[in-house]
MDAnalysis code that builds the backbone (N, CA, C; Angstrom):
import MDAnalysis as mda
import numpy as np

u = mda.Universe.empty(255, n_residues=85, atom_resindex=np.repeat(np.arange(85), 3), trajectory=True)
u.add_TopologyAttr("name", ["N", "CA", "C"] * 85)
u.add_TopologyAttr("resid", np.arange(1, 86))
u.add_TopologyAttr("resname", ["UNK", "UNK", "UNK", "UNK", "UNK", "UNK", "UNK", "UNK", "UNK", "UNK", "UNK", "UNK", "UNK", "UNK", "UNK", "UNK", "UNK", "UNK", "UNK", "UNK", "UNK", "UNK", "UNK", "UNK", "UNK", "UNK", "UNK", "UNK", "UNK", "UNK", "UNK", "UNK", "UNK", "UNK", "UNK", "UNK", "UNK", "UNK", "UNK", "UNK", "UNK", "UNK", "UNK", "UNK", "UNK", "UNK", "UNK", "UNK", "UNK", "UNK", "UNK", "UNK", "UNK", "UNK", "UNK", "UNK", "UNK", "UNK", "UNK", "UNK", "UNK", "UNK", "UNK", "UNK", "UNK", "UNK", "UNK", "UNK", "UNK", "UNK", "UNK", "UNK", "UNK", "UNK", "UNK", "UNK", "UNK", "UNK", "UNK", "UNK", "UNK", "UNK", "UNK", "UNK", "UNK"])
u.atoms.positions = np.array([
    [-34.406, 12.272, -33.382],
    [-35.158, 13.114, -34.290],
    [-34.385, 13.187, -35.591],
    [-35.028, 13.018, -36.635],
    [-34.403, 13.055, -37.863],
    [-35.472, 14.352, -38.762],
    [-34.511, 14.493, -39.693],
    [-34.748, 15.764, -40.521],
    [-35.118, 15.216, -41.656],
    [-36.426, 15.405, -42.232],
    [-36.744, 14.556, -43.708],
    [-36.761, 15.911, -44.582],
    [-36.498, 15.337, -45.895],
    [-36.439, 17.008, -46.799],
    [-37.448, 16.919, -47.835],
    [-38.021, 15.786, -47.800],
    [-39.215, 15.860, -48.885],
    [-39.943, 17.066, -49.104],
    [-40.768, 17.183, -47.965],
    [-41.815, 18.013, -47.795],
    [-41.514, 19.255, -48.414],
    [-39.997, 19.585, -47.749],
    [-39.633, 21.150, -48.052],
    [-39.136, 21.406, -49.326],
    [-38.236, 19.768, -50.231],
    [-38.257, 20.082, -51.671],
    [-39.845, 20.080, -52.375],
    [-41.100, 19.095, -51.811],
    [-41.965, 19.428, -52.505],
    [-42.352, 20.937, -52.507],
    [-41.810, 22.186, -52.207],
    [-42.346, 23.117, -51.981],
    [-41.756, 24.124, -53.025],
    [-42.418, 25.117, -54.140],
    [-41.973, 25.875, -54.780],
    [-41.036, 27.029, -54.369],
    [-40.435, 27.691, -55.175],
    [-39.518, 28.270, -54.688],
    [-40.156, 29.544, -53.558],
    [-40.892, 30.179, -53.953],
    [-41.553, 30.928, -53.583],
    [-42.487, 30.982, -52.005],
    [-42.750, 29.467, -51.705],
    [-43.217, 28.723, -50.821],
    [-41.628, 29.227, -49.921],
    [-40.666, 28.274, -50.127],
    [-39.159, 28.141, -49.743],
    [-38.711, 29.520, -49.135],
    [-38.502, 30.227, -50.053],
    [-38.259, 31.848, -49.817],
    [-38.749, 32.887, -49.166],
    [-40.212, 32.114, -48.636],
    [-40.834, 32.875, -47.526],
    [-40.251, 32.803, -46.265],
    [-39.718, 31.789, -46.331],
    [-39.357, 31.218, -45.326],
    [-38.295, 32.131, -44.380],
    [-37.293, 32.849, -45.566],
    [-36.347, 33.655, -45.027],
    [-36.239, 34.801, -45.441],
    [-37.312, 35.248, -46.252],
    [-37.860, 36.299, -46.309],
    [-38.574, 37.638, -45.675],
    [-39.318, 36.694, -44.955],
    [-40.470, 37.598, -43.856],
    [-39.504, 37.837, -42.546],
    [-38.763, 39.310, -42.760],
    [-37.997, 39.919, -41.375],
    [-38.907, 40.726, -41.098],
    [-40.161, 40.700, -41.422],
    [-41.375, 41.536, -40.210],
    [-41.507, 40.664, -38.733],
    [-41.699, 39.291, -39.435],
    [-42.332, 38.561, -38.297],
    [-41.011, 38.271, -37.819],
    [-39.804, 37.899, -37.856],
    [-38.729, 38.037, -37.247],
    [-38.404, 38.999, -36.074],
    [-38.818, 40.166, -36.853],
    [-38.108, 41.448, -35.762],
    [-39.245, 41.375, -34.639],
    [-40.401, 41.241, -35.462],
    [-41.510, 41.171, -33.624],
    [-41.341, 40.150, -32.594],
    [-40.566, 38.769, -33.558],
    [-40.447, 37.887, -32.658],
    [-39.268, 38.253, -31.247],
    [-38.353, 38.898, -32.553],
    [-36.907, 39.431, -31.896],
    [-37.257, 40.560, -30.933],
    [-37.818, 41.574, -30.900],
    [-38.194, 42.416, -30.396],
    [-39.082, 42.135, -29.060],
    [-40.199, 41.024, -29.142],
    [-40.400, 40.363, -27.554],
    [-39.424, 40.089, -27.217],
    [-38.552, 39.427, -27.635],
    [-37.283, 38.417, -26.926],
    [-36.321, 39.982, -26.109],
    [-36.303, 40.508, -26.422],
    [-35.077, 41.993, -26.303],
    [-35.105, 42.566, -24.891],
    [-37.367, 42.547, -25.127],
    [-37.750, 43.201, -23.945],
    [-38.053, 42.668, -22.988],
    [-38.458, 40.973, -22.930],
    [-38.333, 40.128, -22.059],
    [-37.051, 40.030, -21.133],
    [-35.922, 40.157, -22.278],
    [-33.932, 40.492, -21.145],
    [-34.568, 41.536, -20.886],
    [-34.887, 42.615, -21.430],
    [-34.209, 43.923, -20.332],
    [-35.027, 43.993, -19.345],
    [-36.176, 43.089, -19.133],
    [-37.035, 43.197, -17.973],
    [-36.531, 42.498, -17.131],
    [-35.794, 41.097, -17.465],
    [-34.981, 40.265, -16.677],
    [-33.922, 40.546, -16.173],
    [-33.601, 41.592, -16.980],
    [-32.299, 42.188, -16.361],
    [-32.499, 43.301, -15.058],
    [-33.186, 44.128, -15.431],
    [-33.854, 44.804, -14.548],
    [-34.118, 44.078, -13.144],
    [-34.924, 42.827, -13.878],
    [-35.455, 41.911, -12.000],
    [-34.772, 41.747, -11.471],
    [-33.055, 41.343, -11.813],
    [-31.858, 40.701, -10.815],
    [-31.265, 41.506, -10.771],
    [-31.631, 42.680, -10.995],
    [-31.115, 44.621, -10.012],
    [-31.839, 44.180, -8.575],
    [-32.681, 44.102, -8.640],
    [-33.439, 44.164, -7.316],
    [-33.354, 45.070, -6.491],
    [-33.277, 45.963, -7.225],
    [-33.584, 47.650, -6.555],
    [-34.734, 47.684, -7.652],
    [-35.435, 47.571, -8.323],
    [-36.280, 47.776, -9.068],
    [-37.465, 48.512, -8.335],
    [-38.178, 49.135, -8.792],
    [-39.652, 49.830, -8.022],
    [-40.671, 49.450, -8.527],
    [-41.812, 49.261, -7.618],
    [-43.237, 49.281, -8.213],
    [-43.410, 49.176, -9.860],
    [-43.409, 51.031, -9.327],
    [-43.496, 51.333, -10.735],
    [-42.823, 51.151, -12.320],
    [-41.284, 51.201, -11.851],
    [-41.089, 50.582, -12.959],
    [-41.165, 49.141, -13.814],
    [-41.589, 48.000, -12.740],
    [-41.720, 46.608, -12.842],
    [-42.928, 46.889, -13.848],
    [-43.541, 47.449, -13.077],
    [-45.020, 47.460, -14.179],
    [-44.985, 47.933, -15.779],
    [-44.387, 49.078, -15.418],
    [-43.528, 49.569, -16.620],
    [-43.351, 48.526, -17.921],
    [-42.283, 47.616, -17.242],
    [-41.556, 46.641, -17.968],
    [-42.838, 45.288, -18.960],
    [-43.061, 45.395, -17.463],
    [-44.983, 44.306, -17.112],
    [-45.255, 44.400, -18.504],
    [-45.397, 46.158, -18.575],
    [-47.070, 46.190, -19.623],
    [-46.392, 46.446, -20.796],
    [-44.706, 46.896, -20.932],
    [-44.189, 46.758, -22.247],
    [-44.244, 45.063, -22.640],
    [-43.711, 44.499, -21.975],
    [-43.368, 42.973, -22.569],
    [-44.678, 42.640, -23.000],
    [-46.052, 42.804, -22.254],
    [-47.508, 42.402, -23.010],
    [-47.440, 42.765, -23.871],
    [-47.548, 44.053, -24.461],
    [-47.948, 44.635, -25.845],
    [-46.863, 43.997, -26.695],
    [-45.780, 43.591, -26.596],
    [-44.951, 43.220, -27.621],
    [-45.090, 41.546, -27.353],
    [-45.847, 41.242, -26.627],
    [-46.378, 39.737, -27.080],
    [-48.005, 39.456, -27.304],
    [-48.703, 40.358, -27.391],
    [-49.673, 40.384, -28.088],
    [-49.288, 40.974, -29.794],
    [-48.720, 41.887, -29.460],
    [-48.421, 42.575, -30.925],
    [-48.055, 40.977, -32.052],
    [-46.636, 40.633, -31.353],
    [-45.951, 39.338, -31.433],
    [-47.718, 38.200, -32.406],
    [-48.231, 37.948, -31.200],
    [-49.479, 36.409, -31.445],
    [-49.979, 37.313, -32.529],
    [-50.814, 38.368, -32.203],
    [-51.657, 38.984, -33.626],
    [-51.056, 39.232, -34.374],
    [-50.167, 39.633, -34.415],
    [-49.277, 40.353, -36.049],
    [-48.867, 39.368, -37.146],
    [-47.942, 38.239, -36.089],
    [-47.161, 37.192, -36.921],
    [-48.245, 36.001, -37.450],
    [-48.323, 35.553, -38.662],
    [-48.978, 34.810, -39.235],
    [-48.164, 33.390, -38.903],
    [-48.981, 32.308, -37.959],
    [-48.090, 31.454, -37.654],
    [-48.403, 30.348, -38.712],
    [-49.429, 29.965, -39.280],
    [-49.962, 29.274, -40.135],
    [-48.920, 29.045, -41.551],
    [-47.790, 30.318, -41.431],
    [-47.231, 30.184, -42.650],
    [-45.903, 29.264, -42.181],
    [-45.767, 28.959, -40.759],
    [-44.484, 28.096, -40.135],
    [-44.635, 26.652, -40.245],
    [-46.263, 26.226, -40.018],
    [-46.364, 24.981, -39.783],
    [-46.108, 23.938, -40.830],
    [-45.721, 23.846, -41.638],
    [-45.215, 23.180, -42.486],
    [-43.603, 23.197, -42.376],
    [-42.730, 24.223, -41.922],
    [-41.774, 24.472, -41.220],
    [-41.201, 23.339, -40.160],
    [-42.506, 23.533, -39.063],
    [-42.347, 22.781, -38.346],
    [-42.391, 21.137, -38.361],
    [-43.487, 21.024, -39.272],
    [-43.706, 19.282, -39.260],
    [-42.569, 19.103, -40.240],
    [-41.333, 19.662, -40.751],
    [-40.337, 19.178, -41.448],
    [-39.549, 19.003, -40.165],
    [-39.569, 19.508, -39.680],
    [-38.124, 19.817, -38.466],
    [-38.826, 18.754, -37.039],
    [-39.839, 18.752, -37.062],
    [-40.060, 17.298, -36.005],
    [-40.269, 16.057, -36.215],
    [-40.493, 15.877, -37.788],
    [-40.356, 14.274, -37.939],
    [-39.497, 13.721, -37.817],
])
């Protein structure tokens, strides 16, 4: 896999700067990731209960729905087709 830089110098600064700009969509990303460990962490207690599994269950959904609806992914993909060609 090689890294081409065209694409991303054809891109204005402003284009560029979004890039590391947007710590909204960061922290939601970061914020699934947090609650996904502490649910994992929780599972290899294995004293865990019912109830709190579910607990964990229906937090990690909402912070990966929040996550898909919130974050605008459309603004990555150009991101991406730099970093997989």
């Amino acid at each position: 896999m090689s890294f081409h830089l065209e694409p991303w110098l054809s891109k204005d600064q402003n284009d560029r700067r979004h890039v590391f700009d947007d710590y909204g969509d960061y922290k939601r990303i970061d914020n699934f990731y947090k609650r996904l460990k502490e649910r994992d962490n929780e599972l290899s207690n294995k004293n865990i209960d019912h109830e709190e599994l579910k607990r964990y269950n229906d937090e990690c959904l909402v912070s990966a729905i929040n996550t898909i609806e919130k974050v605008n992914w459309t603004d990555y993909e150009d991101i991406e087709n730099i970093i997989i060609q």
